[in-house]
C-alpha positions as CSV (number, residue, x, y, z in Angstrom):
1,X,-5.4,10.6,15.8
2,X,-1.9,11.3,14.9
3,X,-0.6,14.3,12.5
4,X,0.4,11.4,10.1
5,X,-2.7,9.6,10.5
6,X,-4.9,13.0,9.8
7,X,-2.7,13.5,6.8
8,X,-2.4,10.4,5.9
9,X,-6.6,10.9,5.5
10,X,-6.8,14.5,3.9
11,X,-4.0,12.7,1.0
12,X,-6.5,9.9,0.5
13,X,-9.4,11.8,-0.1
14,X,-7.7,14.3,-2.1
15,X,-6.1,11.7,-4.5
16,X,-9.2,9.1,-4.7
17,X,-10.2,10.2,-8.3
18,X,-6.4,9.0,-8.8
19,X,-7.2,5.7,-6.7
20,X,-5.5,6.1,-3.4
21,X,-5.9,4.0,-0.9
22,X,-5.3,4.7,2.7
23,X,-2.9,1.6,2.6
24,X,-0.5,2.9,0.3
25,X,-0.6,6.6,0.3
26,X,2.5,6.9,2.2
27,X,4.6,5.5,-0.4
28,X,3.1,7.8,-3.0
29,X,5.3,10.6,-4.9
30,X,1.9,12.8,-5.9
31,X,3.7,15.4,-8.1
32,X,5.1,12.1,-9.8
33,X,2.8,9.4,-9.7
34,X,-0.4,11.5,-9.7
35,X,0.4,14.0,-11.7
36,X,-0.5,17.2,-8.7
37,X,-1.3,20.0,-10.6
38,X,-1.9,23.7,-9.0
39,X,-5.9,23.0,-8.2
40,X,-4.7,19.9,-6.4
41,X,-2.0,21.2,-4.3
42,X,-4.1,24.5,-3.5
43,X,-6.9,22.1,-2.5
44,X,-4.6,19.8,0.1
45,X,-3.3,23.3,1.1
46,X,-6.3,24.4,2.4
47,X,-7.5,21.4,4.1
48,X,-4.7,20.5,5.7
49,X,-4.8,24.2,6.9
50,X,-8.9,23.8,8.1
51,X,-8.6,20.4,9.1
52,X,-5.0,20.5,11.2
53,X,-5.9,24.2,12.2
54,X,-2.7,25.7,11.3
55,X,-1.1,28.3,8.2
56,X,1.6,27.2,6.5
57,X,4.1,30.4,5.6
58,X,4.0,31.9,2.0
59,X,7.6,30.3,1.6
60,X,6.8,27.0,3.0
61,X,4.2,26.8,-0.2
62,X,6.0,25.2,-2.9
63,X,4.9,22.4,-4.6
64,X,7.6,20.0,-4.0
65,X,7.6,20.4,0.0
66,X,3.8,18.6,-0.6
67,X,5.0,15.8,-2.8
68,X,4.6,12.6,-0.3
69,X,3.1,12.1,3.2
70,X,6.4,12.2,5.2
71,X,7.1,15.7,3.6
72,X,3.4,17.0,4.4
73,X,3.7,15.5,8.0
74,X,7.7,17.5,8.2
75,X,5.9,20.8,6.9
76,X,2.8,20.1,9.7
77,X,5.3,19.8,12.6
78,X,7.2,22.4,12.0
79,X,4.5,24.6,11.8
80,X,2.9,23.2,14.7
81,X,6.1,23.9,16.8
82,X,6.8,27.7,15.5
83,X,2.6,28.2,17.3
């Protein structure tokens, strides 16, 4: 399974009290259209973290660098290739 395709996954169970779909969560803005708040983000945080075995950077944790798939999957990568 790709990086995308993992996060792609960990997105859609995180939103699916906001109704994601696995279809369409890589068009979604989730600090715009659902509303992320600090739980949410702490909570795809972490299991993006458990689940892609990696640690993002304290400076890498701002909200708005976990606002859409494509930015997640940029953030993943690059700490993937700094290992």
């Amino acid at each position: 399974m790709s990086v995308k395709n993992k996060v792609e996954t960990i997105c859609t169970e995180i939103f699916k009290n906001q109704g994601a779909d696995i279809s369409m969560i890589q068009y979604i803005d989730f600090i715009e259209d659902y509303d992320m708040d600090s739980l949410t983000f702490i909570s795809l945080v972490v299991e993006i973290e458990d689940s892609l075995g990696i640690i993002f950077d304290d400076d890498d944790l701002r909200m708005e660098n976990f606002g859409s798939v494509d930015s997640i999957v940029k953030m993943v990568v690059d700490r993937i290739t700094k290992k």
